[in-house]
C-alpha positions as CSV (number, residue, x, y, z in Angstrom):
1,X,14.2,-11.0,-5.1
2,X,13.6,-8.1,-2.8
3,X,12.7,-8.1,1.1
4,X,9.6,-6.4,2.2
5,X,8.4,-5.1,5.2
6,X,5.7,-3.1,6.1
7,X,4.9,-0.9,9.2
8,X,2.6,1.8,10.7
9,X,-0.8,-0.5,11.0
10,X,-3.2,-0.6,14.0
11,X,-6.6,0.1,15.2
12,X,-8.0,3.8,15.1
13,X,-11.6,5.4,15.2
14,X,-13.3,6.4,11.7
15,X,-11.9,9.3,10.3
16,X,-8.9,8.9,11.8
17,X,-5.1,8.8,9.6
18,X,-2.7,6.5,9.7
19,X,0.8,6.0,7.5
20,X,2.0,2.9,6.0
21,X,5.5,2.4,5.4
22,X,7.3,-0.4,3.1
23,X,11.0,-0.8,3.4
24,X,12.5,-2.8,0.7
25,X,15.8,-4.3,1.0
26,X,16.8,-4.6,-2.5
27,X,15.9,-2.2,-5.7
28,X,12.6,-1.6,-5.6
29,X,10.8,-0.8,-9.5
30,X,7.3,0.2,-9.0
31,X,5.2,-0.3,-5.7
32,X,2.0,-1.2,-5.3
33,X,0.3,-1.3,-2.2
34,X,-2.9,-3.8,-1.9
35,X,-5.4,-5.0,0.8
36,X,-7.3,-8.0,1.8
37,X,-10.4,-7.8,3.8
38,X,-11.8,-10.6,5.6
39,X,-13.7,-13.2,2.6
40,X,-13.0,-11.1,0.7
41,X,-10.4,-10.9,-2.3
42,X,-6.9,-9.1,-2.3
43,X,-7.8,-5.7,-4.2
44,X,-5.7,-2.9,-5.6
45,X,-5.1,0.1,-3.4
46,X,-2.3,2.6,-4.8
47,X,0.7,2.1,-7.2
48,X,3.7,4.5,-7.6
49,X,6.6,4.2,-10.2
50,X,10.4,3.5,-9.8
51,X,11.1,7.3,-10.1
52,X,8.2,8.3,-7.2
53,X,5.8,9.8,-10.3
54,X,2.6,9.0,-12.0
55,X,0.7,7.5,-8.4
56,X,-2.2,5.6,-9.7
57,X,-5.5,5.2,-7.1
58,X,-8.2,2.6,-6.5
59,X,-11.3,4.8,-6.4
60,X,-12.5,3.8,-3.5
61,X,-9.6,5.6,-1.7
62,X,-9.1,8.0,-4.0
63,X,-8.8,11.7,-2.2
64,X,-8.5,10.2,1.1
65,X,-4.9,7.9,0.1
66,X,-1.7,9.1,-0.9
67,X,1.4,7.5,-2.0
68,X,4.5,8.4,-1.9
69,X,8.4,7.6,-1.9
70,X,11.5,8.5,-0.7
71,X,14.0,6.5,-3.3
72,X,17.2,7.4,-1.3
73,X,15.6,5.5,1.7
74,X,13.8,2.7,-0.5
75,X,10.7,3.6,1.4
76,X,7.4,3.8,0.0
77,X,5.1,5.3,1.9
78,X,0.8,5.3,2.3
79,X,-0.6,8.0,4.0
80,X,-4.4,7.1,4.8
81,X,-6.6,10.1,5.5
82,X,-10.5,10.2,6.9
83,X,-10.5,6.2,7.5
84,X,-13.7,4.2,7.6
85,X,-14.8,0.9,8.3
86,X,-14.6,-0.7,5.3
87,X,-11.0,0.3,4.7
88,X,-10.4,-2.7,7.8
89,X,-7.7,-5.2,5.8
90,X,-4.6,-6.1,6.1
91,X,-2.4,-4.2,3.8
92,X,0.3,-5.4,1.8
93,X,3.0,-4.1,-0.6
94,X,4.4,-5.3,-3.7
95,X,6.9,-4.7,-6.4
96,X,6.4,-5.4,-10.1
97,X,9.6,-4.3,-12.9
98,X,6.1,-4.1,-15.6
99,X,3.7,-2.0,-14.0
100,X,2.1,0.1,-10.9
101,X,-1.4,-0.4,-11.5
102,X,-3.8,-2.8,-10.5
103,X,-2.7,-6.0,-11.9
104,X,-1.8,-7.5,-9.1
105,X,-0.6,-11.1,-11.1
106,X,2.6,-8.8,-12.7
107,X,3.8,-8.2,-9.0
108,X,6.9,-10.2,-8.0
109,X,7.7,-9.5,-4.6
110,X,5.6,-9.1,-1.8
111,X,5.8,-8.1,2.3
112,X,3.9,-10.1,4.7
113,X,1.4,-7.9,5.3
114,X,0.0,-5.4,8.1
115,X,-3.3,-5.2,10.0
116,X,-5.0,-2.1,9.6
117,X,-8.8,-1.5,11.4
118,X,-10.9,1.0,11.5
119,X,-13.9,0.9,13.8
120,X,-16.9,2.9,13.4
């Protein structure tokens, strides 16, 4: 099983960045990070592989969201660009040995999540 924890969240104005981090305690494979908005469903965001290649994007973030890794660290990382509103959840990631992508049943492993808001 591996430990995650995430960091970086908080409240900033539209258009604003922030950047996630997820430490992981054990061997990571593939990362996915994933956010739940408020009644709403837990939804796909980005997805990286064990080696830090092929990142794989929801399109609502897509251009705006980047993901990223540093494997010697065990650190994945989301850098969140031009925020808006509707990008208020709390983000989560996840680890899956099967895929990157937006299944998010084949994920194992999961942090406790991170608020993230965005005010207009």
């Amino acid at each position: 099983q591996v430990h995650l924890v995430e960091s970086g969240g908080g409240l900033v104005q539209a258009g604003d960045s922030l950047r996630l981090s997820c430490v992981a305690s054990g061997r990571a494979y593939h990362v996915g990070w994933f956010r739940q908005a408020p009644d709403k469903e837990r939804e796909f965001v980005a997805g990286i592989t064990s080696t830090g290649s092929q990142p794989f994007y929801a399109d609502s973030v897509k251009g705006r969201f980047t993901i990223s890794r540093d494997t010697a660290k065990n650190t994945i990382f989301l850098q969140m660009d031009s925020l808006k509103p509707e990008d208020t959840a709390i983000y989560s990631c996840a680890t899956s040995k099967v895929t990157w992508k937006n299944n998010r049943h084949r994920y194992d492993d999961w942090g406790q999540g991170i608020q993230v808001t965005v005010s207009s």
